[in-house]
C-alpha positions as CSV (number, residue, x, y, z in Angstrom):
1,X,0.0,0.0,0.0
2,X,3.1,2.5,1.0
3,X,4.3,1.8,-2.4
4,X,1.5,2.3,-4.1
5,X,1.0,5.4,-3.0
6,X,4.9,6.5,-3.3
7,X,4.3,5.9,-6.7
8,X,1.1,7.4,-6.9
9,X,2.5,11.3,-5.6
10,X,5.6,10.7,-8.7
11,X,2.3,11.1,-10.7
12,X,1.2,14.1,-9.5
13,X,1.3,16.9,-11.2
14,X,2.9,20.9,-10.4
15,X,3.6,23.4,-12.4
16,X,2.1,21.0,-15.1
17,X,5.0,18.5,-14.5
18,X,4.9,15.4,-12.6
19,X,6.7,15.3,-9.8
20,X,9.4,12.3,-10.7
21,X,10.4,15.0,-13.5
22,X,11.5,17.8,-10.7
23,X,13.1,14.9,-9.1
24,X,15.5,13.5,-11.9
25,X,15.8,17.1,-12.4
26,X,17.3,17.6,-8.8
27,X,18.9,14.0,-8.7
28,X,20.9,14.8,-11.5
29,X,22.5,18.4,-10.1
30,X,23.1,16.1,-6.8
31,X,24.6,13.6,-8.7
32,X,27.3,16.0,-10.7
33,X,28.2,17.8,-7.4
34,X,28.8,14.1,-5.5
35,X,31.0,13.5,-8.9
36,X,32.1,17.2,-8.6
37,X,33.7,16.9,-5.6
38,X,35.0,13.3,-5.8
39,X,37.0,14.9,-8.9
40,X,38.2,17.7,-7.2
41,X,39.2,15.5,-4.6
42,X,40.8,12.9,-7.1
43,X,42.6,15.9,-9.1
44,X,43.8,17.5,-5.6
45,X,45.6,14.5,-4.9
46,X,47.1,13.6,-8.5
47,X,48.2,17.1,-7.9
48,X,50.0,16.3,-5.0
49,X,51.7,13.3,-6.4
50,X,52.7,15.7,-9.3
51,X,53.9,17.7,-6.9
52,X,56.3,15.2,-5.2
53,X,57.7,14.5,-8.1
54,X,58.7,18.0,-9.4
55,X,56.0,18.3,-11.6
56,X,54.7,21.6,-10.2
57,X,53.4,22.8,-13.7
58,X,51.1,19.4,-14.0
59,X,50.1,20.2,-10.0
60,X,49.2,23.5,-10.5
61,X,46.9,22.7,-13.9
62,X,45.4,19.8,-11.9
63,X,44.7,22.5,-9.2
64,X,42.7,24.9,-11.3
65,X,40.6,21.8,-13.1
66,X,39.9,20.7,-9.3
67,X,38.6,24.0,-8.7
68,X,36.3,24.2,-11.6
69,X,35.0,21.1,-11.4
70,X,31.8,21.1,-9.3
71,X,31.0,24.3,-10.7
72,X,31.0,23.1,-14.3
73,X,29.7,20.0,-13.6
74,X,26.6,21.9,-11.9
75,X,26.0,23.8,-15.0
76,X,25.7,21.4,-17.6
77,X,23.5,19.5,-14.8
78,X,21.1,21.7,-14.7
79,X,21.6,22.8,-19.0
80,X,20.8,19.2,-19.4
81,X,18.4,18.3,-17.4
82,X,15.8,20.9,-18.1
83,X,14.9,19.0,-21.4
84,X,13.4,16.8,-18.7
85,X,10.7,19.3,-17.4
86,X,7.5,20.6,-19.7
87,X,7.3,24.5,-20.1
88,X,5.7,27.0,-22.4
89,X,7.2,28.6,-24.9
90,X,7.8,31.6,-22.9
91,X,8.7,29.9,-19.3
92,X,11.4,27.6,-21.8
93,X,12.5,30.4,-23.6
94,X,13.5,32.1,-20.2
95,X,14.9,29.5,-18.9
96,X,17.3,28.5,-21.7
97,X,18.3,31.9,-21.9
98,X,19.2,31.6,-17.9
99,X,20.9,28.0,-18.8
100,X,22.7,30.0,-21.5
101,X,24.3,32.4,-19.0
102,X,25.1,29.5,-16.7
103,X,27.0,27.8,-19.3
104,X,29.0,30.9,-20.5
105,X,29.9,31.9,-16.2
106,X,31.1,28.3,-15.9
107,X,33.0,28.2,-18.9
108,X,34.3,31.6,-18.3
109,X,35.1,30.2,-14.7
110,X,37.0,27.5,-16.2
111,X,38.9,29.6,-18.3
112,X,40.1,32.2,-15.2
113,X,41.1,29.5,-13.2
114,X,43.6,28.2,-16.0
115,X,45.3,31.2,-16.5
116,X,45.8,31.3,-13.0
117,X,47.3,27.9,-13.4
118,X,49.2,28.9,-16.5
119,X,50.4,32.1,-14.9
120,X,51.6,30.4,-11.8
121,X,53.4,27.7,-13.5
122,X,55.0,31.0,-15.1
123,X,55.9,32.3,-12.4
124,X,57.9,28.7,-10.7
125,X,59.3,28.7,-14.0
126,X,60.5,32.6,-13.6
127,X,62.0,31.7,-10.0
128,X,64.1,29.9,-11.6
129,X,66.0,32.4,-14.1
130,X,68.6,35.0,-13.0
131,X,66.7,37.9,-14.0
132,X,63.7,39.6,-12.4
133,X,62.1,40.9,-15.4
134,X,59.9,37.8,-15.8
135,X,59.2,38.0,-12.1
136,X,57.7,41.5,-12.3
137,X,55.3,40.7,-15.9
138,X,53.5,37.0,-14.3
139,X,51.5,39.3,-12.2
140,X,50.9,42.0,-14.6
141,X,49.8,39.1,-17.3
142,X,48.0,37.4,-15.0
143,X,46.0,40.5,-14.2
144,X,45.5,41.3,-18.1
145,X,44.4,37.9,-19.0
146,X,42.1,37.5,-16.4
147,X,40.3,40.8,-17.3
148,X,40.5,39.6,-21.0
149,X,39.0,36.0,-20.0
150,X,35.8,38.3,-17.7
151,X,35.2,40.8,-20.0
152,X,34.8,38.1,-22.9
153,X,32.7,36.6,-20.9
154,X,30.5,39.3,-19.7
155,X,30.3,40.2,-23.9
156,X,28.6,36.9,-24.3
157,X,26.9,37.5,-21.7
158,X,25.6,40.5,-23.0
159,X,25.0,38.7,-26.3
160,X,22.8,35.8,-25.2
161,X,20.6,38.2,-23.0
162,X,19.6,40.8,-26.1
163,X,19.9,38.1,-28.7
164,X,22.0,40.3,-31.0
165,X,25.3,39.8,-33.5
166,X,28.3,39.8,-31.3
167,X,29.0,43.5,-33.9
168,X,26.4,45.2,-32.6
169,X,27.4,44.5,-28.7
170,X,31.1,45.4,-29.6
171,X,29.4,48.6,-31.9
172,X,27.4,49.7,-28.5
173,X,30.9,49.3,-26.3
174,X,32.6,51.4,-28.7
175,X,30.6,54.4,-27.8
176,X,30.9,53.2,-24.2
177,X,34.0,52.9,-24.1
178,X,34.8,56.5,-25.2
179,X,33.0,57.5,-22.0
180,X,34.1,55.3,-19.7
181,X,38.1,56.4,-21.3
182,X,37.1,60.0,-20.2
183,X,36.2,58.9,-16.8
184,X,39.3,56.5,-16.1
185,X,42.2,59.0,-17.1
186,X,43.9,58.1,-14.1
187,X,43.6,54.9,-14.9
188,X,44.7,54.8,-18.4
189,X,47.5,57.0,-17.5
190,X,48.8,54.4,-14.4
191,X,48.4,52.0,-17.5
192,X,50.8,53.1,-19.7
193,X,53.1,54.5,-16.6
194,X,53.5,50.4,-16.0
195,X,54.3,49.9,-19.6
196,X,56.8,53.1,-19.4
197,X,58.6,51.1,-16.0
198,X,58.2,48.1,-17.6
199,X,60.2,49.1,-21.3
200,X,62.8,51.4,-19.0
201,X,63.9,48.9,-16.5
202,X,64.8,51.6,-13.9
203,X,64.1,48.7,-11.0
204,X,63.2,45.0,-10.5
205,X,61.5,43.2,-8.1
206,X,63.8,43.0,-4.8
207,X,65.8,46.0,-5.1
208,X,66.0,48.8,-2.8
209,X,65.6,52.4,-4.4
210,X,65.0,55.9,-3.8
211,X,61.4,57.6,-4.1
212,X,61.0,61.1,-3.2
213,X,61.3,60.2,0.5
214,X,60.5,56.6,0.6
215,X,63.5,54.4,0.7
216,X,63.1,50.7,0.5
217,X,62.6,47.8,-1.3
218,X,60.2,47.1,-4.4
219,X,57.7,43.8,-3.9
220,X,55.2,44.6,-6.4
221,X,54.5,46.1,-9.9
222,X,51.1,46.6,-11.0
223,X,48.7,47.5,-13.3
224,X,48.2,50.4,-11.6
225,X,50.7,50.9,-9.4
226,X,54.3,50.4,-7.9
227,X,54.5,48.8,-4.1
228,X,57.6,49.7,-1.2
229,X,58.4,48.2,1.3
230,X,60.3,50.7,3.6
231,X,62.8,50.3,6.1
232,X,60.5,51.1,8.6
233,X,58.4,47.9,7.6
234,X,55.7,50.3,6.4
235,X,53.8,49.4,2.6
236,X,54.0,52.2,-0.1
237,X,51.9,52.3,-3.0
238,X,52.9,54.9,-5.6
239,X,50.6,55.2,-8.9
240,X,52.6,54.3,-11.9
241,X,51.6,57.5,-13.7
242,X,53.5,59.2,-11.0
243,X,56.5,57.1,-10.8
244,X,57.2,57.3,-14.7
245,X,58.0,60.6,-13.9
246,X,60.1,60.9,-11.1
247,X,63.6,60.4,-10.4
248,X,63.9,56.8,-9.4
249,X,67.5,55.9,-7.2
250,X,68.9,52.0,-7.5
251,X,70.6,51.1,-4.7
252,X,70.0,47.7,-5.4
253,X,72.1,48.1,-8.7
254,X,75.1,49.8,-7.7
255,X,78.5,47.6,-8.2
256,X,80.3,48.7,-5.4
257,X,80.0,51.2,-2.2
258,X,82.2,54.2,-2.4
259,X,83.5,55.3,1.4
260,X,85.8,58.3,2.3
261,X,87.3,58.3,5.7
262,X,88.7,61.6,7.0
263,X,91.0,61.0,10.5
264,X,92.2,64.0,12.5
265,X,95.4,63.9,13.8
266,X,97.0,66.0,16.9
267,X,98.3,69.3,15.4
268,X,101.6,68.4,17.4
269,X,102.2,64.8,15.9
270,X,105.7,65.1,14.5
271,X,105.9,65.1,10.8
272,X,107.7,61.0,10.7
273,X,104.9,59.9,12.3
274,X,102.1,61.4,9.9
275,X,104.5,59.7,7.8
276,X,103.8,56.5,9.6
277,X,100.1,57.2,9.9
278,X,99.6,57.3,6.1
279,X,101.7,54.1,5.8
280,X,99.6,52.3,8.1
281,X,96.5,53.3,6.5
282,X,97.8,52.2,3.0
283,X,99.2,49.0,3.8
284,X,95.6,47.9,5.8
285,X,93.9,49.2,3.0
286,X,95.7,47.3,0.3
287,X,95.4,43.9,2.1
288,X,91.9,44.4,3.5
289,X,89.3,42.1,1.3
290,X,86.6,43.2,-0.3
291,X,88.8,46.1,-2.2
292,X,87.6,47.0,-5.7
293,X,90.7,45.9,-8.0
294,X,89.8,48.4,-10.4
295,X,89.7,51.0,-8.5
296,X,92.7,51.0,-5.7
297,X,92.3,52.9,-2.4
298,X,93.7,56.0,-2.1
299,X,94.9,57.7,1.1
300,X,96.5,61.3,0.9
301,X,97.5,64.1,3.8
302,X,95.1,66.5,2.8
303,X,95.2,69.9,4.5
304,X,96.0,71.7,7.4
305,X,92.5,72.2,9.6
306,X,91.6,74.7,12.5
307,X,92.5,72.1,15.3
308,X,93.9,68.9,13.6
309,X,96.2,67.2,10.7
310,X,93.3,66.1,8.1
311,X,94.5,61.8,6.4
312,X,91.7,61.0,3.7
313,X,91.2,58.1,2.7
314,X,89.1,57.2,-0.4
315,X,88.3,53.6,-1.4
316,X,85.4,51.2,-2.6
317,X,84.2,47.8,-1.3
318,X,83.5,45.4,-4.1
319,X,80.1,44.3,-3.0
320,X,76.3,45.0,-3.5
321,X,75.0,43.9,0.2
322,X,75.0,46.5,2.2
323,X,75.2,44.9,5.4
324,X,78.7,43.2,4.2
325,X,79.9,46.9,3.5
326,X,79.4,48.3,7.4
327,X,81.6,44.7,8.7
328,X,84.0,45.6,6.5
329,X,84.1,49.1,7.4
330,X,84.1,47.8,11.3
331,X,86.7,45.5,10.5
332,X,88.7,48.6,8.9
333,X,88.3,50.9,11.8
334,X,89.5,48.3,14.1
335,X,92.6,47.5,12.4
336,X,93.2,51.3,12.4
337,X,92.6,52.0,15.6
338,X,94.8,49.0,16.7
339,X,97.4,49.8,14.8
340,X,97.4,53.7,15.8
341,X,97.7,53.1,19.3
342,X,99.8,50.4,18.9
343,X,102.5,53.1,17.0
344,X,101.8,55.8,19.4
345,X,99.3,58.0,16.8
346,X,96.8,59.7,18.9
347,X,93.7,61.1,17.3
348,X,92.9,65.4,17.9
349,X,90.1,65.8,20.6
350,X,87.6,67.5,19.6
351,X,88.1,71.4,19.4
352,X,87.4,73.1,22.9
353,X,88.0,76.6,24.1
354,X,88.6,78.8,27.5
355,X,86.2,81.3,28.1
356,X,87.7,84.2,31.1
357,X,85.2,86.6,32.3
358,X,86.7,89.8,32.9
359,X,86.0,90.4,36.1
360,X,87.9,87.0,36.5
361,X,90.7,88.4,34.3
362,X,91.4,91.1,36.7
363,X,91.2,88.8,40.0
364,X,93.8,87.2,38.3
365,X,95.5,90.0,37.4
């Protein structure tokens, strides 16, 4: 009797359909999400094999299938299984129009998930070349292509919804366009800024420069703009219109660091052992690593000062790493040092005066 009437209420009837109709309808979307995730999940862990084996380009396309799957899946669930239902003419028109749109977001889906995949394997690929150029173009092409793959998609959209050529759409975003190119200036201009970084090469990503005031270390390039990272830890975001034209310091490029030491001696150090001083100072200089050997130190009694005997010395440390330059130069300064005091060489104090009052003056007196 239960049976009989479970069978009976598939006969009946809403929306003039029966009810076992609405129900293979709704079995089947169930069914491609259960197979959905079971891919994803399958594809996740391919990927992670892939992974293991240093495959990370396989891994990483496995990756964005996995994440389309139930999605797509879903779609053409539902696209397909609405042939199952009775409509009108007007209630099917409607909704294989809506099926229509479902199909083009989860294809479009499909797509922006692979050129996240393609651009990431770009970007393994990249960290594995010398230069930083390619480093600093994944994420702008990533960006671009992404837009390219939405806005493609929103155009078909767009096409499906009025039912017109795919000339008249593009005809009507022609004269939208023009507007929306008046209202985004800024943008546009940021735009081509990146292209203007991009051609110049005054940076790449990981070196420190100069901008205006900021001083720190480049970690993104944009679209639109240029991030810092400062010294201070703090995040600087510079539009790329402006940074085109400014003047942009490398310190991340410079071969060598150029130092000039200037040592004051006593005004009564005796002439043999200035002498000595400047021999010193040569001889640590010229067996002290790290010395440029194109461009040998140089070390010179240069003039006669208000309270002290001025030694320069000029010389440049063969190394881009700043923090390698200031143990060096601590390394320098202590072998100076050591060696003054071990010769007798005493530094001038600093300058200092004796100020008499006159009513002192005349005590005195």
């Amino acid at each position: 009797m239960d049976v009989t009437m479970g069978l009976a209420w598939f006969k009946n009837t809403f929306a003039g359909n029966e009810m076992w109709r609405f129900v293979a309808w709704l079995g089947g979307v169930l069914l491609a999400v259960l197979i959905g995730r079971i891919a994803r999940l399958t594809l996740n862990r391919i990927a992670g094999v892939m992974e293991r084996r240093q495959k990370p380009v396989v891994a990483v396309i496995l990756q964005a299938f996995a994440r389309a799957m139930v999605f797509a899946l879903v779609a053409v669930a539902l696209d397909t299984g609405i042939h199952v239902l009775v409509m009108s003419e007007k209630v099917e028109a409607f909704m294989m129009t809506l099926m229509n749109v479902l199909i083009v977001a989860a294809t479009t889906y499909v797509l922006y998930c692979l050129v996240d995949a393609l651009c990431r394997a770009w970007e393994l690929a990249a960290a594995r070349t010398a230069s930083r150029m390619d480093d600093m173009l994944v994420p702008m092409v990533r960006r671009s292509l992404q837009i390219t793959v939405v806005v493609l998609g929103l155009i078909q959209v767009a096409t499906v919804l009025s039912d017109k050529p795919l000339t008249s759409i593009l005809a009507g975003l022609g004269v939208g366009g023009l507007a929306v190119a008046l209202a985004a200036q800024e943008t546009i201009k940021n735009f081509f800024g990146s292209i203007t970084v991009l051609t110049d090469k005054p940076f790449e990503l990981g070196d420190r420069v100069v901008v205006d005031k900021y001083d720190g270390t480049v970690t993104e390039v944009g679209f639109r703009s240029t991030r810092i990272r400062t010294l201070d830890g703090d995040l600087v975001t510079i539009p790329n219109g402006e940074l085109a034209n400014k003047s942009i310091l490398n310190s991340g490029r410079k071969p060598f660091f150029r130092r000039v030491i200037n040592l004051a001696l006593a005004y009564d150090t005796p002439p043999d052992k200035v002498r000595r001083a400047l021999a010193i100072m040569r001889e640590i200089l010229a067996n002290h690593p790290g010395m440029d050997p194109k461009q040998p130190p140089r070390v010179y009694f240069t003039e006669f000062a208000g309270s002290s005997l001025t030694l320069m010395a000029i010389y440049w440390f063969n190394s881009t790493d700043g923090w390698d330059y200031l143990a060096s130069g601590e390394t320098l300064n202590l072998q100076i040092l050591d060696r003054f005091n071990a010769e007798g060489i005493g530094l001038a104090l600093q300058p200092s005066q004796t100020v008499f009052l006159q009513g002192q003056a005349n005590q005195k007196g």
